[in-house]
C-alpha positions, -999 to +999 in steps of 0.1 A: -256+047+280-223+038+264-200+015+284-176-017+277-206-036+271-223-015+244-187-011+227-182-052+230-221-061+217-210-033+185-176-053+179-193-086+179-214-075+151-186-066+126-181-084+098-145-098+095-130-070+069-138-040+093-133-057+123-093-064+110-097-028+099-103-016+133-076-038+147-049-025+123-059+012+129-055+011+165-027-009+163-036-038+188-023-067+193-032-102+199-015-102+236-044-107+267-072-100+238-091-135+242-127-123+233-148-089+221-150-078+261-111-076+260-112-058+226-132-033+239-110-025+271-078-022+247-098+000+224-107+023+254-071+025+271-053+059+268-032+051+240-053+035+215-081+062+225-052+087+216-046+070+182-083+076+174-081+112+182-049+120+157-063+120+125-093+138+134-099+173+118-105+202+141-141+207+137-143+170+146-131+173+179-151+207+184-178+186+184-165+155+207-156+185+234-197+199+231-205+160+238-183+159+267-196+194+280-234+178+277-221+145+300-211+118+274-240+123+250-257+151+228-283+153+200-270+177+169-292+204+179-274+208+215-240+205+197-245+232+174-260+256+196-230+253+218-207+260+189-222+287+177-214+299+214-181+291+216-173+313+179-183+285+156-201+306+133-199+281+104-214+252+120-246+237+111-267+205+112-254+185+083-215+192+094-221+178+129-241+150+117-210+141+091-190+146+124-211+123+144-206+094+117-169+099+118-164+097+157-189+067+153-168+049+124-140+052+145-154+036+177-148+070+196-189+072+198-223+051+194-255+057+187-283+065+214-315+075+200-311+106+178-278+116+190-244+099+203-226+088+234-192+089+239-176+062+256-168+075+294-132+059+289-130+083+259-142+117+276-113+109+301-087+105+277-099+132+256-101+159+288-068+147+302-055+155+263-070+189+265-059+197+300-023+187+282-027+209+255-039+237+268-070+237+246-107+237+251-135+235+235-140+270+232-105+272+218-112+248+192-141+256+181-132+294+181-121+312+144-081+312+135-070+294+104-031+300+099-033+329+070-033+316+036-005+303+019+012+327-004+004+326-041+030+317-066+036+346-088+034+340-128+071+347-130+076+315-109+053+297-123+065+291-155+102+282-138+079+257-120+063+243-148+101+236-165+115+222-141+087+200-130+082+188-165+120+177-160+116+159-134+083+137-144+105+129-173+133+111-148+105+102-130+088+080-156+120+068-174+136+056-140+106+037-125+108+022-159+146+010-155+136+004-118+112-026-133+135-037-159+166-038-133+141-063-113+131-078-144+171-087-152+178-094-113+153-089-081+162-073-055+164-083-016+140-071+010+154-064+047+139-076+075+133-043+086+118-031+056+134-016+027+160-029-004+189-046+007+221-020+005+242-041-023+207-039-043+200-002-033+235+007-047+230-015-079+196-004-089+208+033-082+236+027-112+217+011-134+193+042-131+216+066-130+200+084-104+217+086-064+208+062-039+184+086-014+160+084-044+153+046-048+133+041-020+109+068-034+113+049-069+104+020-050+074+031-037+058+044-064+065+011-087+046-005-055+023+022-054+013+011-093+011-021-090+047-027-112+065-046-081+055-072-055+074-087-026+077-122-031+091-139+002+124-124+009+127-107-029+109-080-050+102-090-091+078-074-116+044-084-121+026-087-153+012-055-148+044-038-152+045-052-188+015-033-201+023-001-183+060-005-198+043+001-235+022+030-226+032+062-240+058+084-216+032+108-203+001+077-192+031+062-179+036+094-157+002+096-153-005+059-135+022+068-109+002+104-101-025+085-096-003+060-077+007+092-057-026+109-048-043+077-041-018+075-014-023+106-001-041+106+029-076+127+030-070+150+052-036+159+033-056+162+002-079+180+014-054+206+026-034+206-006-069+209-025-075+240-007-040+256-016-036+243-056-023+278-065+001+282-028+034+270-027+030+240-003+066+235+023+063+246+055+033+266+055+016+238+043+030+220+075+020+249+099-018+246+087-016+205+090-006+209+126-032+235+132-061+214+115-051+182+132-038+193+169-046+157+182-015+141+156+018+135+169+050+139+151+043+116+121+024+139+112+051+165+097+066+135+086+030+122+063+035+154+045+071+156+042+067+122+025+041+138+007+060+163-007+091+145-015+072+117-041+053+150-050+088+165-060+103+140-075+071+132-098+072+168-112+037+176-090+054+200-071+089+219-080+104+238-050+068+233-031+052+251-059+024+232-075+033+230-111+003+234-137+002+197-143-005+190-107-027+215-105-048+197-127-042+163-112-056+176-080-088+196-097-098+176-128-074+142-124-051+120-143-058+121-182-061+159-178-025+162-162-013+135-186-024+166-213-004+190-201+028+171-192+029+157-226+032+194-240+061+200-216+079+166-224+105+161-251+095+142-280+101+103-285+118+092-317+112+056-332+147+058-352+184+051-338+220+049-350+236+015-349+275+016-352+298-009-362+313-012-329+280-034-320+267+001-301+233+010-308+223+051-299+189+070-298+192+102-306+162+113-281+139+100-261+126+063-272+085+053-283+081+030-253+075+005-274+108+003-298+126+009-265+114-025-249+117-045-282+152-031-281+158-047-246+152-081-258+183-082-281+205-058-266+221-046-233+212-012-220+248+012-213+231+041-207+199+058-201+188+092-200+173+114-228+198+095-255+195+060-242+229+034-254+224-003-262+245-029-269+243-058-294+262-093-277+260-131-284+242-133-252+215-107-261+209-118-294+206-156-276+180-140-255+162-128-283+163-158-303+145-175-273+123-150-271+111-160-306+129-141-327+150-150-359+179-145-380+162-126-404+133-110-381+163-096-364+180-085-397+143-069-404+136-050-373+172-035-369+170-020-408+137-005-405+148+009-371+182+024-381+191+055-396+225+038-405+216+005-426+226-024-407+263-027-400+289-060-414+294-068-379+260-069-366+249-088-393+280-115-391+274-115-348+235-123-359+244-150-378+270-164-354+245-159-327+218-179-352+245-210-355+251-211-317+218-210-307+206-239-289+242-259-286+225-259-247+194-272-238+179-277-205+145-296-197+128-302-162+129-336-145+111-351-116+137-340-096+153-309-109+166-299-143+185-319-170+214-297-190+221-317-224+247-305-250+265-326-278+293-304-268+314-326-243+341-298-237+316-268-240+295-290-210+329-294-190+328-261-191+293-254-175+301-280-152+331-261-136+319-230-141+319-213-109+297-186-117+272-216-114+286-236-088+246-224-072+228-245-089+250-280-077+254-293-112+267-330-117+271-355-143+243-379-146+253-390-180+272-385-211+263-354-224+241-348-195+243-328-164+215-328-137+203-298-108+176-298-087+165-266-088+136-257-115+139-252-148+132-215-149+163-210-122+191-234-142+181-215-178+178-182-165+215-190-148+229-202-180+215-173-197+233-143-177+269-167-179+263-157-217+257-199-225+235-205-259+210-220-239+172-230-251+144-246-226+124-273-237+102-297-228+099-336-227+093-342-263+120-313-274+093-283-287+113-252-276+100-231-244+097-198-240+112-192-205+103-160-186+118-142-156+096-152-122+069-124-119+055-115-087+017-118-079+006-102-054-030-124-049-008-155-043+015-139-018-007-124+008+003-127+046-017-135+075-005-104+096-010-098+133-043-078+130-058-110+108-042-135+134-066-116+163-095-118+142-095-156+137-087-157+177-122-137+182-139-153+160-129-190+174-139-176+210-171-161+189-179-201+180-167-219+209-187-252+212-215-259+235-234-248+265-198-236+282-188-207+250-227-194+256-222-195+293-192-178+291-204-151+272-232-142+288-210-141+325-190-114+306-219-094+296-235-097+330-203-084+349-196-059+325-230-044+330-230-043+363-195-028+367-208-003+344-242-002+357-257-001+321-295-008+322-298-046+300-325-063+289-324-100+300-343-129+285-353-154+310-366-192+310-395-197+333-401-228+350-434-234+326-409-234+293-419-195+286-399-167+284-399-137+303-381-100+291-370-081+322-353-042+320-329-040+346-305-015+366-281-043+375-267-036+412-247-069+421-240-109+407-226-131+430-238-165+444-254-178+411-275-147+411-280-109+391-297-086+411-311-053+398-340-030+398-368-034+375-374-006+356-409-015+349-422-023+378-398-004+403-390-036+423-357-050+429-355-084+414-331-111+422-324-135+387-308-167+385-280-166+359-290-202+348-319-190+336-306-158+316-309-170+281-298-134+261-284-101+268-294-070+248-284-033+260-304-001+252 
């Protein structure tokens, strides 16, 4: 028989991952929960009994109501006869077993000899949600799926295909400016989840796209592993650099699998099903009648859905285009084959102009576009991405490990216009300049040296820096005490010919703070409960055993749930005894022996274990 008990004894045996999975699925809380008796109880109150229900598939809970109509527990044989009954004509042994081990998985359910038990906490809840909804058993178990959704008809298909190509283009190109912009200056979390505005607005001009789309941008660079939230900020992580060089359409591809590893698997299955349907509200309507138990998020899953689905070029007007077609059926590389068909093709050669502009005349080869990052500033992107050539770009090239003449090299090999006078001179210029700036660490900050007195006066007043609290230690010397990595990457956007290096003057290549996510995890409210369980789990001495086995005693007889208890006999022997417990008070359990058919009085002192079944 299932009861608190059983449900508490099963808790106590998880290991630590599932049982923080279970915590975080129900959404509990550490309030009142001191031990795995008052775990159980808050899994078995209305509302968290009502979270378990929502996600389940309609067959699922077919099943549950032919448990409930057998008292709490059924074998498979029972449950399928009674479906067949109720217009289940589809239903056989293998389906209700798979539909036992998902009620069990989700603590709905345990195991009691060949078949389950439902928790009697979790027939009420489930009949009082019935009774709500005007369903039954019968009902759904009964025959009527929502008609099919309606093809997409050739002629729309290929507008599909256009348009979605289109749009996995942006797609790619702006998570790419997304991690760049980050790369150049993070952005600010809220505390309520979400970019800052200010940031929102900036990273929606450098992309060129409106601001409603950068939380979807967002997502799916977090989605691929490209961003990571570190403390109150968002920054690349070295991932993003090696996705950043793939070709356009593997780039596209990562965040498709980004996307449908996010989808959930009951959405999947739906959109599985329907490859060659337009999806929108149909697809909706069949949700809600495959899922009756979900509440309103539930529209609001696959409107999310559909909206990354859209703006990745999966879907164009709810249509499944032909690459996400095969992204659902055959995966990743095979929709990376037929988006790179549809996508424009990259060039490797650009037009640099006098006036220090340099201008693709297409799409950019990943890789030329990101060496063309390091020594100039983007002005535009889009199919013809801009760039500009400054001092400070070229300075950040330089440090980067670049040269007068590797610059010289790279821009003539690239440029279908030679290499301009007034490149070459700013290249030059930009060569002499170089390092009139240096900055090294120190035990308590950073050091800025420059045989420049008035170009150091300068820094010193600047109050574009005024941040980083910069005074005079010396001459020629000004000190901060932040790290070295904040002072040079400060002096590098004021446009300053700064180089980093270290205590016995080799230069230092100095990179923007990149975000890991293993070094960054938080203990969260679900993990804080665990460790509370787990402390109660271990509490020292005869008083934590004591304690536990009270709890187990009193839940047993509340529930009257037959136990097995181990007791110590005066002549150091121990002595099993199968009980219907009917009382504990005084000191004492009482209960009927099921072996002997006696009622038996037991001191708790001498209980050594609890089992049930």
């Amino acid at each position: 028989m299932t009861s608190t008990l059983t449900l508490a004894s099963r808790l106590g045996g998880l290991d630590d991952a599932n049982l923080h999975d279970l915590i975080r699925a129900r959404g509990i809380g550490r309030a009142r929960i001191e031990d795995f008796f008052d775990l159980a109880d808050a899994l078995l109150e209305p509302p968290s009994v009502q979270h378990a229900l929502a996600p389940l598939a309609r067959p699922t809970l077919a099943v549950l109501a032919a448990i409930a109509e057998f008292g709490e527990t059924a074998d498979a044989r029972q449950v399928v006869d009674l479906l067949h009954e109720w217009g289940d004509a589809d239903v056989s042994p293998e389906s209700v077993a798979a539909a036992f081990d998902s009620l069990v998985d989700v603590f709905l359910a345990e195991r009691i000899g060949t078949g389950v038990g439902i928790y009697p906490a979790v027939a009420a809840r489930f009949a009082s949600w019935m009774e709500a909804e005007g369903l039954s058993g019968h009902k759904l178990a009964a025959p009527g799926k929502p008609a099919a959704l309606s093809a997409v008809p050739d002629v729309d298909r290929r507008f599909v295909d256009k348009l979605s190509a289109e749009r996995a283009f942006i797609a790619a190109g702006a998570v790419a400016e997304f991690v760049y912009e980050l790369e150049r200056e993070p952005a600010r979390e809220l505390q309520k989840g979400g970019l800052a505005l200010p940031d929102t607005r900036r990273v929606a001009s450098a992309l060129g796209i409106e601001a409603e789309s950068v939380p979807t941008v967002h997502w799916l660079a977090v989605g691929c592993g490209l961003v990571v939230r570190e403390g109150a900020v968002w920054l690349p992580t070295d991932a993003a650099e090696k996705w950043a060089q793939l070709a356009t359409p593997e780039r596209w591809a990562a965040l498709a699998v980004a996307w449908l590893d996010s989808v959930p698997v009951d959405i999947r299955q739906l959109m599985v099903e329907r490859t060659h349907a337009a999806w929108g509200d149909a697809l909706r309507a069949y949700a809600r009648w495959r899922y009756p138990a979900a509440d309103a998020t539930l529209d609001r899953r696959v409107n999310d859905v559909e909206t990354h689905a859209e703006f990745l070029g999966i879907t164009a007007g709810t249509a499944p285009s032909a690459a996400g077609v095969k992204l659902l059926e055959a995966g990743a590389d095979a929709a990376a084959q037929v988006i790179r068909a549809a996508f424009p093709a990259e060039v490797d050669r650009v037009y640099v102009q006098h006036d220090l502009s340099i201008v693709a005349p297409g799409p950019l080869t990943p890789a030329l576009d990101a060496r063309l990052r390091t020594l100039a500033d983007v002005e535009g992107t889009g199919l013809a991405t801009s760039f500009r050539v400054s001092p400070s770009s070229l300075h950040r090239a330089i440090a980067g490990g670049e040269t007068a003449a590797s610059l010289r090299l790279f821009i003539e090999s690239i440029s279908l216009t030679g290499l301009p006078q007034p490149v070459s001179y700013l290249i030059d210029e930009a060569a002499s300049r170089y390092g009139r700036v240096r900055v090294s660490g120190s035990e308590a900050g950073t050091l800025v040296h420059s045989t420049d007195g008035q170009l150091l006066r300068t820094i010193g007043v600047d109050q574009g820096l005024s941040a980083l609290g910069l005074r005079q230690r010396s001459e020629g010397e000004l000190a901060s005490r932040f790290p070295l990595d904040v002072v040079y990457w400060a002096l590098v956007d004021a446009h300053y010919p700064v180089v980093a290096e270290d205590h016995d003057g080799t230069q230092l290549r100095v990179r923007r703070r990149l975000g890991h996510t293993e070094q960054h995890e938080t203990t969260d409210a679900a993990q804080e409960l665990v460790l509370r369980l787990r402390t109660a789990e271990r509490a020292d001495g005869e008083e934590g055993t004591q304690a536990w086995l009270n709890r187990q005693l009193e839940s047993a007889v509340r529930s009257r749930t037959t136990v097995t208890v181990t007791v110590a006999l005066p002549d150091g022997h121990e002595q099993d005894y199968t009980l219907e417990p009917t009382g504990l008070g005084g000191g004492r359990l009482r209960g009927r022996d099921r072996a002997s058919d006696i009622e038996r009085t037991l001191p708790v002192s001498s209980i050594r274990s609890v089992q049930t079944g």
